[in-house]
N, C-alpha and C positions, 0 to 999 in steps of 0.2 A: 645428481646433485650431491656434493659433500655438506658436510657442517663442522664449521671450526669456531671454538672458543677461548676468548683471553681476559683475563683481567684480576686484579686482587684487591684488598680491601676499603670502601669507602673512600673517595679522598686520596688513593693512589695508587690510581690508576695511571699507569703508564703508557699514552699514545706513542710513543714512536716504539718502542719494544713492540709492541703488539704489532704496528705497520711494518719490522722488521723479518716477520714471521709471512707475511701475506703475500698472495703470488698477484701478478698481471691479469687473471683471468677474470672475466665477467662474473659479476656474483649480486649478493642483498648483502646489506650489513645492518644492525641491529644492535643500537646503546638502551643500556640498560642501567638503573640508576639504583641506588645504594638496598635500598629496600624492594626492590624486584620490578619493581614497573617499567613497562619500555617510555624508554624515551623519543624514539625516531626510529624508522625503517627507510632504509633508502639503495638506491639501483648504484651499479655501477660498470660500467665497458671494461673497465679496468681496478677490480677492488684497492692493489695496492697504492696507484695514485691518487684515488679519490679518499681514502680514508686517509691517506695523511695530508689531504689537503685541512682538513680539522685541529690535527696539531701543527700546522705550520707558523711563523710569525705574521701572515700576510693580516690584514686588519678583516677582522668577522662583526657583522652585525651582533646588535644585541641582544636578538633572539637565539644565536649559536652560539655565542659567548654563555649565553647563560646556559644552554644546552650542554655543552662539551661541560661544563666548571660540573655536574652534576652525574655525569659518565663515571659509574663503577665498573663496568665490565661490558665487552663488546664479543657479539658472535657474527659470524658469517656463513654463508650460504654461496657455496660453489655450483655455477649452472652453466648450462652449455653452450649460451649462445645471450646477447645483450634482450633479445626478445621476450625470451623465458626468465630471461632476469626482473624484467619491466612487468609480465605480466602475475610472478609471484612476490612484487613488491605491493602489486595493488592487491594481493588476497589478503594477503598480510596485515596490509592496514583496514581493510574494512571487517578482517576478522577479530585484530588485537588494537584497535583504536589508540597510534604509540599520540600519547600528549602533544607533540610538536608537527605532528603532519598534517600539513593541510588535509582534509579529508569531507566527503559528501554525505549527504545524510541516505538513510535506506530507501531505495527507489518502491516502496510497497504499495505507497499514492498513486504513480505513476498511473495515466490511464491507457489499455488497451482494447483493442478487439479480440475477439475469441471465438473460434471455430472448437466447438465441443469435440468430443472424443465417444462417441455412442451410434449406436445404428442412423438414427435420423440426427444427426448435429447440428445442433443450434448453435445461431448466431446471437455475441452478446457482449457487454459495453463490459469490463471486467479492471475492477481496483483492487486492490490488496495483494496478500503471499498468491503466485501461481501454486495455487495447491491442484485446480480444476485438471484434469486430465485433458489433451486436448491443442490446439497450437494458439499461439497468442501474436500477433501483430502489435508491432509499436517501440516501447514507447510513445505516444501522441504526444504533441506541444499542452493540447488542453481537451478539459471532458468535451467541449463545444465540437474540436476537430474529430473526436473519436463518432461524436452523435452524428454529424454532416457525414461519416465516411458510411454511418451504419444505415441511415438512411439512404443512402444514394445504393445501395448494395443492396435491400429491400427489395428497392423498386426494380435492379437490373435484373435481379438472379434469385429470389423469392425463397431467401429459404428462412425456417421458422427461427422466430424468436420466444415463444413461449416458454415459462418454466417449466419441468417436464409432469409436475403434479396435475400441471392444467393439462400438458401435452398428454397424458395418460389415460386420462376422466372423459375428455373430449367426442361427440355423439355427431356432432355434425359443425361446419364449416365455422371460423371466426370473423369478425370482420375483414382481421389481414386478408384472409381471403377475399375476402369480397372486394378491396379497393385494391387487389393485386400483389398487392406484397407480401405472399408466399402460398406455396401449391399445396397447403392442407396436406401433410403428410401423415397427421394426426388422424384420418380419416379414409385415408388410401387413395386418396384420389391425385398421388403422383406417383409413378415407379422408381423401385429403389435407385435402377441403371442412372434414369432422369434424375433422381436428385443429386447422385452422386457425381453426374456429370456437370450439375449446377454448384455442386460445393467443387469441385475443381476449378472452375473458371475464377470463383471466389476467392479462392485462393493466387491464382495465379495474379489477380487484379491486386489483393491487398500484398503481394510481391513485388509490387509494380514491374510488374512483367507485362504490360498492355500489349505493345506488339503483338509479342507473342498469341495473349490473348483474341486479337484483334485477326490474326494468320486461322486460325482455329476456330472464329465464331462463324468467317466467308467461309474459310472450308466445308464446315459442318449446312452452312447455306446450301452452298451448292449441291452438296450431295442430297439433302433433302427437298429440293426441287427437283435431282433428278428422279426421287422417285416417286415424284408426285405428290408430296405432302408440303400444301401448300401454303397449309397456315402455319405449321412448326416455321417455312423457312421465312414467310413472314414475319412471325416472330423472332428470328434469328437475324432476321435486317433490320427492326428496329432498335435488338439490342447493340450489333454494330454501329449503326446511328449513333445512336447515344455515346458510346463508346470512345470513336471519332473525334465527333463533336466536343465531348470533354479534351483530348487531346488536343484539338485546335486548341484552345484555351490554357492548355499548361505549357508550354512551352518556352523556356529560358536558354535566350543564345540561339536559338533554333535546334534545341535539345531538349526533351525529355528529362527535365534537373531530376538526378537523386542527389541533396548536397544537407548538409548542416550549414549554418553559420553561426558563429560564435565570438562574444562581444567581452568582455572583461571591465567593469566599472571598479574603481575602492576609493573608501576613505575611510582614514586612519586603517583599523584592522575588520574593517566588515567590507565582503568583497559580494560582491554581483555578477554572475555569469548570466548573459541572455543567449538563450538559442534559438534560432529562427530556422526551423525544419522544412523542407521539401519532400515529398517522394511522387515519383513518377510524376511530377511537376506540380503535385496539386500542393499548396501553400497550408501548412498542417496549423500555422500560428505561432506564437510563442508561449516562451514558460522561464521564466526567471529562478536563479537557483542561488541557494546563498551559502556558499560551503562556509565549512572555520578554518578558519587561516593559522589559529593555535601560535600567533607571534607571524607570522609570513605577508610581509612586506610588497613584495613583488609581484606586480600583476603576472607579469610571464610564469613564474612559478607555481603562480594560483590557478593560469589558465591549463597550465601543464597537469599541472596535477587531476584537475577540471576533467580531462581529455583522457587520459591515460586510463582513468576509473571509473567514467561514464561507460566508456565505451568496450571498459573492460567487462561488464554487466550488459548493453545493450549494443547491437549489432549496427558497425558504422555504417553510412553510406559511403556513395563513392569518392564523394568530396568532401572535405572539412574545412569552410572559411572562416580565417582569424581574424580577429581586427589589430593582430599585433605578431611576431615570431615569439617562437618559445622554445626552450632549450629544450635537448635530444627530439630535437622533431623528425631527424631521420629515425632515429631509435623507436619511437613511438609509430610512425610512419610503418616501420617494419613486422611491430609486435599486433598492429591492429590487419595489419594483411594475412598474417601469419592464423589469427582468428576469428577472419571470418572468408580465408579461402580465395582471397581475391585483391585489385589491388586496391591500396587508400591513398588520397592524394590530401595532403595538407598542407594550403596556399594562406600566406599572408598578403602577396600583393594580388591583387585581383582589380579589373576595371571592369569597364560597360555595368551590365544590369548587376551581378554580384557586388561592386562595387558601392551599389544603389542601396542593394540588400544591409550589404555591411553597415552601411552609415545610420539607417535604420534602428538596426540590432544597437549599433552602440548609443544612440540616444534614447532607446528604449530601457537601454541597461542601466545607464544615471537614472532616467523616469524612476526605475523599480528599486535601485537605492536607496535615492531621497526620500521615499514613502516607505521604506524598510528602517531609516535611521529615525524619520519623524514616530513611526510605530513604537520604536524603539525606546525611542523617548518619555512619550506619554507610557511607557508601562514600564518605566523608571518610576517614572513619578507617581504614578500606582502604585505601586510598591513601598516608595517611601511614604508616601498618604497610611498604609497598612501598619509600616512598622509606628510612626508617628499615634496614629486612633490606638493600637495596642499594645502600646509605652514598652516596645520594644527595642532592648541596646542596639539590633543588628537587623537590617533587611532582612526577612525570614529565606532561608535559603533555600525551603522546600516545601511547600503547602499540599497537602491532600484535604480532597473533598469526599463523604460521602451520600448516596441517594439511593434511594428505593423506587421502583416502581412495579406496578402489577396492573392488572385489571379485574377489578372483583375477586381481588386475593389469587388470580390463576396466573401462573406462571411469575413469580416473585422474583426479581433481578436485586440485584445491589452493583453499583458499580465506584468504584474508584477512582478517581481523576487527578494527576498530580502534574504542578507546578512549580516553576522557579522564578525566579526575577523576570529571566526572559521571554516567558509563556509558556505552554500547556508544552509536557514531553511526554508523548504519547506513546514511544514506546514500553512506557510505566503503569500506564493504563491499566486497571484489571478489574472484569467482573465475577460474581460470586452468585449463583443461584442455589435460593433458598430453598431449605426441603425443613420438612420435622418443626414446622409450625401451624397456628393458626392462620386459613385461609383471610387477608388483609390484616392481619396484627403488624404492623408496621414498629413499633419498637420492638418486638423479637425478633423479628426480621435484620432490625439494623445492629441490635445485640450480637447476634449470629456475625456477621460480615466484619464488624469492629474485630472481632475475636479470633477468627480465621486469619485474617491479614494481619494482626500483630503477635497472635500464635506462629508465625511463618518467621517474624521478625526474631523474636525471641530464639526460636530454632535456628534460625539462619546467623545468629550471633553466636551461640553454641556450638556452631559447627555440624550440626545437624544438615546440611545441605552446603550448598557451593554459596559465599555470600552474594550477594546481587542486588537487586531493589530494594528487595522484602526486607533485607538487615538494617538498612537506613529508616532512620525515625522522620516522619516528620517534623517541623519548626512550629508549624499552625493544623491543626485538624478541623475543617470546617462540617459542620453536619447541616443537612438539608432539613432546619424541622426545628420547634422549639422547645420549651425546657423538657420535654416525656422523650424525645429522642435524645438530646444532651445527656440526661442521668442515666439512660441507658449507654450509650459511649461512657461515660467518665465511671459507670458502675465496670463495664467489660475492662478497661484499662486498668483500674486498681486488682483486681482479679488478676490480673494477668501480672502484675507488677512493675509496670509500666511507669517511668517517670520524663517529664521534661516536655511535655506536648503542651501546647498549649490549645486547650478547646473552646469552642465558637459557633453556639445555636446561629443559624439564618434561618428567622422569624419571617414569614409573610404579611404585609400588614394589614389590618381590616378587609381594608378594601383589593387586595392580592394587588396592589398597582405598584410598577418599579418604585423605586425610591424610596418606599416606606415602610423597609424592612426594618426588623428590631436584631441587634445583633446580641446574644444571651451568652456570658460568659461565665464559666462553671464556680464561679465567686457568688455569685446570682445575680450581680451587676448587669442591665441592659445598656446600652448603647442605640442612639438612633440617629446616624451621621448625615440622613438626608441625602438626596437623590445628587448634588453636586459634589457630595465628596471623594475622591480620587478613589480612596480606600473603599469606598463602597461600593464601585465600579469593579474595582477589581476581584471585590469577594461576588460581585455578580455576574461575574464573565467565568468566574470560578466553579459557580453554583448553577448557572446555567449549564457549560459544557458536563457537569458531571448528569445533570437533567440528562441534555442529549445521550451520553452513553447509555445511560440506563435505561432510557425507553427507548432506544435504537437493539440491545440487548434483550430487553423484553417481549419488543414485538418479535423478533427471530425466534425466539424461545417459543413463544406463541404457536406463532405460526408453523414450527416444526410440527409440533403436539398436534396441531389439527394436520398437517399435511399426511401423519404417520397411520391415518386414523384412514388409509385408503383401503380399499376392497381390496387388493388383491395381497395388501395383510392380512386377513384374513382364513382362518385354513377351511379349504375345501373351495378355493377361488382361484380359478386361474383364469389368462386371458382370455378366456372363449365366453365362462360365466360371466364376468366382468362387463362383455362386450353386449353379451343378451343381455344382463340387465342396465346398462346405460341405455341400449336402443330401446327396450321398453318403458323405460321411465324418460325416455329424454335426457336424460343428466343425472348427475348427482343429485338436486335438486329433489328434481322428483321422487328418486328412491328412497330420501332422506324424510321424505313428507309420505310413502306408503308404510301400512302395514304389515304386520305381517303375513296374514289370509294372501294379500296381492304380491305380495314378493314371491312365495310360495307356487303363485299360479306362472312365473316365468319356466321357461322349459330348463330341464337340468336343477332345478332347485328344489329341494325336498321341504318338508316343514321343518326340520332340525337345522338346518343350514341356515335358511328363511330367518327362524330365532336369533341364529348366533351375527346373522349379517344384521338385523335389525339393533341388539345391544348395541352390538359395534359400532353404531353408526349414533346411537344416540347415547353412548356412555355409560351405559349401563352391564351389569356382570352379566358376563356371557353363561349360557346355561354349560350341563355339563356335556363332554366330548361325548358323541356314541360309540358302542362299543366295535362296532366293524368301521370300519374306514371307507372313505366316500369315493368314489371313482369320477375325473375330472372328465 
């Protein structure tokens, strides 16, 4: 790749000098506006024709008219082929987010399956960053098609789901076991070859590789009838049965569908993509997506764009049906074969049952509109209910919510929740967990969290870091709690030096019933809008979701603490001690409920050890280390 650069000051900029320098070759190009912000990122077959199609006299929408009128300097990106053009336009925008690209939001929700990465690999329903080591299946249409495929996968091929703190601890059989859906690996009572040959076929199925599968399950029959193992091959025909049987049933065309289809709803500038997913025929559902169009008018462009950076991110199938054509679809065509090794076919005409599908997809796509614009609506009108109750000149353009939660003061979360007009933007989200207070003091607690997060803001305006969220003030600060957590916010804020927030107790009311919250504003003025008013709804959709973060937060927090608290933390534990003492005591359970005299009496376990495994187990200071070292 090259990179070339043009342009000179504000306001005059020169398009056709700049297109007089540019060659024929495929490339990205990149306008960039007086103050440094990108404006647009976009492909080209041909950089020098397309980029002087911008300064041409031909008539341009009013989204590229305003566009170009704001063009200080343009760079370009020399590449080797239309493909590699396409698929570093899509890095680009979903790396530098330019103002006018249509663009999709971050696929982190998306749900998939997940085959662990560890000796025994579990099977597991998996949302958020792929951090987990391990292979992931999917994108699914919805959580519903991920839970049906994980179920069905259970039952065929039996491999664990458990987390591994339970898989660890584990003395004897779970129920999975017992109603079939998985061979206790947990307990030995499967071999490693066996299960490894159970996680291959798992894999092969969530491939949609059935066939294939299906060549390899008779195979493996046969040969285990020839040598006499009667129940394996029985087992091996029922799982081809099934197998089969599902097979009869997915078949589109008299094919094995691997396809997408893909539907494009708008109005005015809010656009709707529905996709209706297939693999190895089985029907995954749908999932509605609602990119920003940032000014972009044109369904084909929206769908394009849709296509280009879905799929740039998730691995096509073999089909992609339209409910319309879309510009560079050879181009696109070539750049998604190029990425996933094989070829991809992208049809707008299509009859018989596709046809059926299509028609579907696009009146599901309207369906998920009209209840995207009517949502839309109503949290309008929430909003302005807000600025309206809070004799605000301007719809607040940015709300943060804060909350605490704990359980008997252990494990103390704070979290952060922030809003706009349009709803919760969650990649703003942040919690804070509290150390260096009193166990339940909940206004130090939210003292602490206030002060951190606008300590960051402060820094973050300074230049003390890259600016980003933190630097942005909120419009409206809501706190979860009445006037002892208010003065502690509006105490940490004047400290800090903080001006222009405006702060907002949410009071519970006597009776903790919706509606009859008191809203406390730091004047000492209360507020009680009653359970109909717009504004009140919306500070409790506010104050709820920062609820959920924070005790979604806490209990993980939780739960690590006691997970970390296993034996084989412990020094002088390794898996054989571990092993004796779960089968002597039956479980964790048991062990946690003896002595120490009885711990003692397990084989390999001394009275020093016995001590240190009892503390550990109940929280307490471990005694002090002996002076020779314990042999495992």
């Amino acid at each position: 790749m090259n990179d070339a650069a043009g342009g000179t000051a504000a306001g005059e900029f020169d398009g056709k000098a700049f297109v007089a320098q540019l060659s024929t070759a495929p490339g990205v190009y990149r306008m960039y506006a007086a103050d440094g912000s990108l404006l647009y990122v976009g492909k080209a077959g041909a950089l020098k024709r397309r980029v002087a199609s911008y300064f041409s006299n031909a008539p341009r929408t009013p989204r590229i008219h305003a566009m170009v009128a704001q063009i200080a300097r343009m760079e370009v990106t020399v590449t080797r082929t239309e493909a590699e053009a396409l698929l570093l336009e899509n890095q680009l925008i979903k790396s530098l987010a330019p103002r006018y690209n249509v663009s999709l939001r971050d696929d982190k929700s998306y749900p998939y399956v997940l085959l662990t990465q560890e000796k025994w690999p579990r099977l597991a329903f998996h949302r958020g960053p792929r951090a987990v080591p391990g292979r992931y299946f999917g994108p699914y249409a919805s959580a519903g098609a991920v839970r049906e495929t994980m179920d069905l996968m259970h039952k065929l091929f039996r491999l664990r789901s458990c987390e591994d703190s339970v898989f660890r601890n584990r003395s004897r059989p779970c129920l999975q076991y017992q109603i079939g859906r998985c061979s206790a690996p947990c307990v030995g009572l499967v071999e490693a070859d066996e299960y490894a040959q159970s996680l291959h076929r798992a894999s092969l199925f969530l491939e949609g590789r059935s066939d294939e599968l299906g060549e390899e399950l008779a195979a493996a029959m046969e040969a285990a009838s020839a040598r006499l193992e009667f129940e394996q091959a029985a087992r091996l025909r029922d799982l081809l049965a099934t197998l089969r049987g599902l097979q009869a049933r997915q078949y589109v065309d008299g094919h094995a569908a691997n396809l997408d289809v893909l539907a494009c709803a708008m109005q005015g500038s809010t656009a709707c993509v529905l996709l209706l997913a297939f693999r190895d025929g089985r029907n995954l559902g749908t999932r509605a997506f609602f990119p920003r169009t940032n000014g972009e008018d044109s369904a084909e462009e929206v769908l394009a764009a849709f296509v280009s950076q879905y799929y740039a991110e998730q691995p096509p199938p073999a089909e992609i049906v339209l409910d319309r054509a879309i510009p560079d679809a050879d181009l696109i065509e070539l750049a998604l074969a190029e990425t996933a090794g094989r070829k991809v076919a992208l049809k707008s005409s299509v009859r018989s049952e596709r046809a059926g599908y299509l028609d579907l997809a696009r009146r599901n796509a309207q369906l998920a509109l009209a209840t995207e614009l009517a949502s839309r609506g109503a949290q309008q009108a929430r909003s302005e209910g807000l600025r309206a109750l809070l004799e605000l000149a301007e719809v607040p353009a940015r709300i943060e919510c804060f909350d605490i939660s704990h359980t008997l003061g252990e494990a103390t979360v704070a979290s952060c929740v922030v809003f706009d007009p349009a709803g919760p933007v969650r990649n703003q989200y942040r919690r804070y967990n509290i150390t260096g207070i009193e166990p339940g003091d909940d206004y130090a607690a939210m003292r602490q969290a206030i002060e951190r997060r606008f300590r960051r803001a402060l820094e973050a305006g300074d230049g003390a870091s890259s600016p980003g969220s933190n630097a942005i003030l909120p419009d409206v600060l809501l706190i979860d709690g009445g006037a002892g957590q208010l003065a502690q916010a509006r105490e940490a804020l004047a400290d800090l030096g903080v001006e222009g927030v405006l702060l907002v107790g949410v009071s519970k009311g006597e009776q903790r019933r919706a509606g009859d919250e008191t809203l406390v504003l730091a004047d000492g003025r209360e507020l009680r809008p009653g359970a109909a008013s717009p504004a009140l709804q919306f500070i409790q959709q506010v104050r709820d979701e920062a609820h959920r973060f924070a005790i979604t937060g806490h209990r993980g927090k939780r739960q690590k603490a006691r997970s970390t608290s296993r034996l084989e933390d412990i020094p002088g534990i390794g898996p054989r001690r571990r092993a004796a003492l779960l089968r002597h005591f039956g479980g964790l359970g048991g062990l946690k409920a003896a002595g120490e005299e009885e711990i003692a009496r397990v084989e390999g376990i001394n009275a020093a050890l016995a001590a240190r495994i009892y503390a550990t187990l109940h929280g307490l200071a471990p005694p002090a280390e002996p002076g020779q070292n314990e042999t495992r």
